[in-house]
C-alpha positions in Angstrom: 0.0 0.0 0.0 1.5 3.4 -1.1 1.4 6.6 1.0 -1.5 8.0 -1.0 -3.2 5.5 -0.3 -2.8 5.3 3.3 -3.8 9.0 3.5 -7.1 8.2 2.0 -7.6 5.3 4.5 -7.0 7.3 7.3 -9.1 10.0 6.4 -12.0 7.9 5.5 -11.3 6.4 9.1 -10.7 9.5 10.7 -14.3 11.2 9.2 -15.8 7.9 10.6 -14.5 8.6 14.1 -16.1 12.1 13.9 -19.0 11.2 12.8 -19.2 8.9 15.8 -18.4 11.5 18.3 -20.7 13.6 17.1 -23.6 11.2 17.4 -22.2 10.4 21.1 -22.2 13.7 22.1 -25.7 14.4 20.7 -27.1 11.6 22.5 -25.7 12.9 25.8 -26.7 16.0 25.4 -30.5 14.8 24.9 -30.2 12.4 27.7 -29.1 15.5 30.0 -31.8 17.8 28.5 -34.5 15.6 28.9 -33.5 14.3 32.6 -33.4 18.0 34.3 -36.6 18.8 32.3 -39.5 19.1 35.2 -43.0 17.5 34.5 -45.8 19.9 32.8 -47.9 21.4 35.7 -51.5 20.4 35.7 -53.4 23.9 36.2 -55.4 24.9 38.6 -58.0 26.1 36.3 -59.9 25.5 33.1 -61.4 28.7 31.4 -63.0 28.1 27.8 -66.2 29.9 26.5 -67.4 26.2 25.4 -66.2 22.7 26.2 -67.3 19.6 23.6 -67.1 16.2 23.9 -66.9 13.8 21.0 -66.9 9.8 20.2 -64.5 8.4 17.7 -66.4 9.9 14.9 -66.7 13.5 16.0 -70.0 13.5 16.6 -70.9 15.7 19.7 -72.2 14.1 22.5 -72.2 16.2 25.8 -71.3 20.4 25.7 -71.1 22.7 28.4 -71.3 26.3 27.3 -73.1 29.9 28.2 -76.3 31.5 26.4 -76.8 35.0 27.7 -74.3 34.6 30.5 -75.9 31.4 32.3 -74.7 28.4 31.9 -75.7 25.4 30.3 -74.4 21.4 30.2 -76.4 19.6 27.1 -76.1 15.8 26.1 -76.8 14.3 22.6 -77.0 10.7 21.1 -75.2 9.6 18.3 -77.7 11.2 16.0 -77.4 14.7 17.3 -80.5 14.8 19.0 -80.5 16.4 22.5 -81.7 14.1 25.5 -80.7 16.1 28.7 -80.4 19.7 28.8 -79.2 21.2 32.3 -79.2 24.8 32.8 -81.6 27.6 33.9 -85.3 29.2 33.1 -85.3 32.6 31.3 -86.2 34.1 34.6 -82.5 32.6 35.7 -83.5 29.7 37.9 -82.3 26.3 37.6 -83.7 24.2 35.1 -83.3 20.3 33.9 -84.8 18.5 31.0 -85.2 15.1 29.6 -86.6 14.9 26.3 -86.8 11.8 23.4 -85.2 10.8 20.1 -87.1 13.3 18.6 -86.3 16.3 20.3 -89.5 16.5 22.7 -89.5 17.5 25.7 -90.8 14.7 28.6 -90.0 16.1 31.6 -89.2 19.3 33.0 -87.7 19.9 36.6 -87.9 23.6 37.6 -89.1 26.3 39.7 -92.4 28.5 39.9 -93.1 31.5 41.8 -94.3 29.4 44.9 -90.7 26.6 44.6 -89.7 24.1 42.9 -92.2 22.4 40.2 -91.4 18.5 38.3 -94.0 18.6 34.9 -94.0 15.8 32.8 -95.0 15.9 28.4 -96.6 13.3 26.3 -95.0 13.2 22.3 -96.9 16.0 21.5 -95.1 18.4 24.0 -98.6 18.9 25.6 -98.4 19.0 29.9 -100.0 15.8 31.4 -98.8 16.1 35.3 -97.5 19.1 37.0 -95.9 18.5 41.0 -95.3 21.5 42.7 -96.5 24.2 45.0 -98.9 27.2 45.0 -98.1 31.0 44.9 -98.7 30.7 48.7 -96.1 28.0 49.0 -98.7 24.8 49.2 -98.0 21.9 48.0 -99.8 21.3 44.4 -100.7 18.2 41.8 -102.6 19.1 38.6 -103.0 16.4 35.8 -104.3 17.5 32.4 -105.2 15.3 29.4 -104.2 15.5 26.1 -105.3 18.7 24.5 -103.7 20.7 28.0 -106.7 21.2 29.5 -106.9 20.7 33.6 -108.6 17.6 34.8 -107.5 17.0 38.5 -106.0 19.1 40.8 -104.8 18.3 44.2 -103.6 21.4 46.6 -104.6 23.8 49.6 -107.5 26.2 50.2 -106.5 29.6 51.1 -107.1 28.8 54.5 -104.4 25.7 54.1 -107.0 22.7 54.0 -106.5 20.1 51.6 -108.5 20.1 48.6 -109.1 18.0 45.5 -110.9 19.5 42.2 -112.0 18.2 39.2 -112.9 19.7 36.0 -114.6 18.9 33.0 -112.9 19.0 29.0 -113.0 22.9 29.0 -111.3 23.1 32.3 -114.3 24.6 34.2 -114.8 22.8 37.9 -117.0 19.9 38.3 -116.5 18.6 41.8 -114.3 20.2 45.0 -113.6 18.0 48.4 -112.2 19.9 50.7 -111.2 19.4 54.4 -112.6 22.6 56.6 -110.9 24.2 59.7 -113.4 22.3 62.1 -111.9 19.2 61.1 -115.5 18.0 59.1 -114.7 17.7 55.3 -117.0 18.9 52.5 -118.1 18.0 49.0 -119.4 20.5 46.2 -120.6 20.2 42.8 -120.9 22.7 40.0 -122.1 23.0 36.5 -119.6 24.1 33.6 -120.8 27.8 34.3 -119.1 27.8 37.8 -122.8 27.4 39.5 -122.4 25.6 43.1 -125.8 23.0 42.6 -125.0 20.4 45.1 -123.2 21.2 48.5 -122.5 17.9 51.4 -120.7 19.1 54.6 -119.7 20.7 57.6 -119.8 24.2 57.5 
């Protein structure tokens, strides 16, 4: 082997070995970096003007946002159609509803000027049972049938007896039982004109 030629092997070796160093002393250097680097710090707090979540397909399936500043937490099936919505009234109370695959609402949990009030929906969106409480903060039942109209109610005179009413398709009162001060209960009849034609009681 002549000189020139040993000069070309050593260089080729000599690139090699700096090459290799170089690769060493990158790999170092990450190893160092990485080691004094301090784990991310989970925050305290989570500010966002809306928050989504999403299956595998993007489709939404719960948000939590704000309408006219009050807040609201929704869920959705696959399809998109809402099934709970959880927020507040548009006089600012709390409010939750359930409603079907169809977007109807079934059941509504909320509050009325005497507390809180549960009223439940057929498929037409038309009321069928309302639980809650009077203006005067008595406890209250009305069922209505399919059209809206009041058929039985179940609440408190003014003077804090328990009643039961009835009415008739047009929602005029048919029948009262009431329980009176004295302890004696009454009964009362009416035609659809609000006339009293039958009364059976203490007085």
């Amino acid at each position: 082997m002549d000189i020139e030629q040993r000069i070309s092997h050593l260089e080729r070796s000599n690139r090699r070995l700096r090459t290799g160093l170089l690769s060493l002393t990158i790999a170092i250097t990450t190893v160092l970096i990485v080691g004094q680097a301090k784990p991310e710090k989970v925050p305290d707090v989570i500010k966002a003007k809306e928050f989504q979540v999403v299956d595998d397909k993007g489709q939404e399936l719960v948000r939590m946002d704000a309408i006219s500043g009050l807040g609201f937490v929704t869920t959705y099936n696959s399809k998109g159609q809402r099934l709970v919505g959880l927020g507040a009234s548009v006089n600012g109370e709390g409010s939750v509803a359930t409603f079907n695959d169809k977007g109807q609402k079934l059941v509504g949990l909320g509050v009325t000027d005497g507390g809180g009030v549960v009223t439940t929906f057929n498929r037409k969106g038309q009321e069928l049972v309302e639980l809650g409480a009077t203006t005067d903060g008595e406890g209250a039942v009305d069922t209505f049938n399919g059209k809206g109209q009041k058929l039985v109610a179940l609440t408190a005179t003014v003077s804090g007896e328990g009643a039961v009413n009835t009415y008739n398709g047009k929602g005029q009162k048919l029948v009262t039982l009431t329980a009176l001060k004295n302890g004696g209960g009454a009964v009362a009849t009416f035609i659809g004109d609000g006339r009293e034609t039958g009364n059976i009681g203490n007085k």
